[in-house]
C-alpha positions as CSV (number, residue, x, y, z in Angstrom):
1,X,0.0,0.0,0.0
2,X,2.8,2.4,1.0
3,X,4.6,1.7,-2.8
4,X,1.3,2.5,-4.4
5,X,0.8,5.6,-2.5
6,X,4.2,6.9,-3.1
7,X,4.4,5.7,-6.9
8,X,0.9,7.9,-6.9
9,X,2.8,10.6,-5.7
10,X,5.7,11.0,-7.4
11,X,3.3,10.4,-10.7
12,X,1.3,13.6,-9.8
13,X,4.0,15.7,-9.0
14,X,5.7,14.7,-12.2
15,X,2.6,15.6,-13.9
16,X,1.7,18.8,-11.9
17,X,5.7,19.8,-12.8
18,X,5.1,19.4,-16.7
19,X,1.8,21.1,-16.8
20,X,3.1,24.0,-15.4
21,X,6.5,24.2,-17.1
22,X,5.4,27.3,-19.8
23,X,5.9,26.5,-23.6
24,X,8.3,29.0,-24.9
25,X,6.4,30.8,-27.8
26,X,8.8,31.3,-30.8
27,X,8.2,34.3,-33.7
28,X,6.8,36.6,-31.1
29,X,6.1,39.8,-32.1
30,X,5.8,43.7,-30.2
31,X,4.0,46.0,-31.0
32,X,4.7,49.3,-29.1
33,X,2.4,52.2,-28.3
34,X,3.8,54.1,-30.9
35,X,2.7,51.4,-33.6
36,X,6.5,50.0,-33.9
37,X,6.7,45.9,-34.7
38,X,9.7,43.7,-33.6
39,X,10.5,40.2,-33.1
40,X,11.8,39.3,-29.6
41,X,13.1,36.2,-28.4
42,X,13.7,33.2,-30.3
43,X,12.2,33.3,-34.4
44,X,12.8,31.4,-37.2
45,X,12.5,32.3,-41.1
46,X,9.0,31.8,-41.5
47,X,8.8,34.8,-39.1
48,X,10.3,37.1,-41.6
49,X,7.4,36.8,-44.3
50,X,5.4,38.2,-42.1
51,X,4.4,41.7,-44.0
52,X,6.6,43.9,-41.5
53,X,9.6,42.5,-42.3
54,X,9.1,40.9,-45.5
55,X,9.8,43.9,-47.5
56,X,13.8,44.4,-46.3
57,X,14.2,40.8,-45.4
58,X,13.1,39.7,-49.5
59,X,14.9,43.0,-51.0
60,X,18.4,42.2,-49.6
61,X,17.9,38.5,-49.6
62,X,17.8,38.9,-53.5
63,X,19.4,41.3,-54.3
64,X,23.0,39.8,-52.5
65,X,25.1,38.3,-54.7
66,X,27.5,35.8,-52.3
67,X,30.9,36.5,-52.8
68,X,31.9,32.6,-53.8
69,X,35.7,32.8,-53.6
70,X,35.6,33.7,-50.3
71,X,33.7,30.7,-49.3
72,X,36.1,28.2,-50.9
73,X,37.4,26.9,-48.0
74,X,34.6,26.4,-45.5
75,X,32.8,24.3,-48.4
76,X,35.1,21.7,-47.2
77,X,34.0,21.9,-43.2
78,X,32.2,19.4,-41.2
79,X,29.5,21.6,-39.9
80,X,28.8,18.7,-37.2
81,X,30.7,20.6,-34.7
82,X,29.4,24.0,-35.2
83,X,26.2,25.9,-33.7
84,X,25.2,29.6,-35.0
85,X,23.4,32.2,-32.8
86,X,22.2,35.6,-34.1
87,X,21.3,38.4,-32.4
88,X,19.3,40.8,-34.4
89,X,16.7,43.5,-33.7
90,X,14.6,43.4,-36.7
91,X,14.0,47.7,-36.2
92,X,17.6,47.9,-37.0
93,X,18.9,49.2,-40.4
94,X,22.3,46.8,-40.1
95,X,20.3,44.0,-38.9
96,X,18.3,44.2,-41.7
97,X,21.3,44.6,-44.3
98,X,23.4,41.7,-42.7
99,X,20.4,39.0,-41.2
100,X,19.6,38.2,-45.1
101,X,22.7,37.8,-45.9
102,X,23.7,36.0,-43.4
103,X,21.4,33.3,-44.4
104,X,22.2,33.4,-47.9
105,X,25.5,33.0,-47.0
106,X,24.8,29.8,-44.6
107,X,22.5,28.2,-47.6
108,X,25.4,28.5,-49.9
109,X,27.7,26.7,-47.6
110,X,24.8,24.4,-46.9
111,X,25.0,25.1,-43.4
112,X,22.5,22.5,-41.9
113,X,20.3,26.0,-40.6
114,X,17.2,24.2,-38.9
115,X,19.0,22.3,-36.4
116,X,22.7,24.4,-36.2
117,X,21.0,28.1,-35.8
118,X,19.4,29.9,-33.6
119,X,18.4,33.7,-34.3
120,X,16.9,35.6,-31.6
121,X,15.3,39.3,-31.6
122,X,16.1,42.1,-29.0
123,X,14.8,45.3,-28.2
124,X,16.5,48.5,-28.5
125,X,17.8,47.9,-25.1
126,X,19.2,45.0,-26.3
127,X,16.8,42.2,-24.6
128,X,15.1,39.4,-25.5
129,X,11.9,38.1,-24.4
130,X,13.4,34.8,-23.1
131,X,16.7,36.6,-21.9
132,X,19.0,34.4,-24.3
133,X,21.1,37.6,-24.4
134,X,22.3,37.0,-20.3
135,X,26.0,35.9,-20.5
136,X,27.0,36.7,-24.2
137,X,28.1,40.1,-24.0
138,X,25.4,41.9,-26.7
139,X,25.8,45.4,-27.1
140,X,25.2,46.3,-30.7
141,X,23.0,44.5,-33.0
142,X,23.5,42.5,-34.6
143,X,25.8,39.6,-33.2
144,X,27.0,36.8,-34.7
145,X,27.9,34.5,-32.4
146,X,29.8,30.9,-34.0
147,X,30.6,28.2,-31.6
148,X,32.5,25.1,-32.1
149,X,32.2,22.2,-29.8
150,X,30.1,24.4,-27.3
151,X,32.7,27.3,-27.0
152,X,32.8,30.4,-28.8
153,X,35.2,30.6,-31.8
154,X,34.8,33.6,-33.0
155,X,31.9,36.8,-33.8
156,X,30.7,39.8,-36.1
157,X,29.2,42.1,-34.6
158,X,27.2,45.1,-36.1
159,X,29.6,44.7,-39.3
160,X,32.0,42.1,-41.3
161,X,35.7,43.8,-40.7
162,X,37.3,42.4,-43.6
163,X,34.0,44.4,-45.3
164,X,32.8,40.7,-46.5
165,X,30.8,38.9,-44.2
166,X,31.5,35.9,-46.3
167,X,35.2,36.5,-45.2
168,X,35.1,37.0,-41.7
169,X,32.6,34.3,-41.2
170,X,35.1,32.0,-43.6
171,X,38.1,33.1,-40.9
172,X,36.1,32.6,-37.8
173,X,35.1,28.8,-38.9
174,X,39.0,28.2,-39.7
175,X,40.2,29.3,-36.6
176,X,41.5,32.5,-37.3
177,X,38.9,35.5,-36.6
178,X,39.0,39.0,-37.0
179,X,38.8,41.6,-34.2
180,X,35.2,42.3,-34.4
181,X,34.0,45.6,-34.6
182,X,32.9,47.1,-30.6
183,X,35.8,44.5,-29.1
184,X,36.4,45.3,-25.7
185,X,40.1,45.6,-25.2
């Protein structure tokens, strides 16, 4: 009798601990008093056809021509390793230049993008709805963040340094990054 009423027990706590654990809601969306839209928190692609970003995300995304030859040697890379996060705030005029890119860049590399990225929206004080941001040093938007094995290998932030994205991205997956722009010293 004891087993069953403990076995009862820990089978309703398990379940009262699951119901109440909160789903986290990806693509979610701001609007501010003043009308403004952003994304915040976690979002995928789908989330940029939505009609207030679809117009600068679909414009840049193609329009960019991906410089090839700078790419020629992370064609070769076993992606297994690596995970991408992005920090973006979709109100931003680099975000919006470098997020399309970015992906167009990762397709052309055939950077496995549903299960290796994660791109997450911040406000203008640079927050997310989740708090991803906590830990990972994101001051200007956006940030690129690559890690390989779990530990940071390199970022862009704001701005490729070399002036392609393609490049510094190429020399941050190979081991050898670039100073990136806002770098505490």
């Amino acid at each position: 009798m004891k087993k069953i009423f403990q076995l009862a027990f820990v089978t309703i706590f398990v379940f009262t601990l699951t119901a109440c654990q909160q789903q986290k809601v990806l693509n979610r969306q701001i609007k501010t008093e003043s009308g403004e839209r952003f994304l915040t928190g976690e979002f995928d692609r789908e989330a940029l056809n939505q009609k207030h970003y679809a117009s600068w995300f679909n414009e840049e995304y193609n329009t960019y021509e991906v410089e090839e030859s700078k790419l020629k040697n992370i064609k070769k890379l076993d992606v297994k390793f690596l995970r991408i996060e992005v920090f973006v705030g979709t109100w931003c005029s680099d975000s919006q230049r470098e997020l399309p890119r970015f992906y167009k860049i990762l397709e052309s590399v055939k950077f496995p993008i549903e299960s290796r990225l994660k791109v997450y929206g911040v406000d203008h004080k640079k927050k997310s709805f989740y708090g991803e941001e906590i830990g990972k040093d994101i001051t200007h938007v956006p940030t690129i963040i690559v890690y390989k094995n779990g530990k940071e290998i390199g970022r862009i932030v704001e701005g490729p340094v070399s002036g392609y994205l393609e490049e510094d991205f190429e020399k941050i997956v190979n081991g050898t990054p670039l100073t990136p722009n806002y770098a505490e010293e």
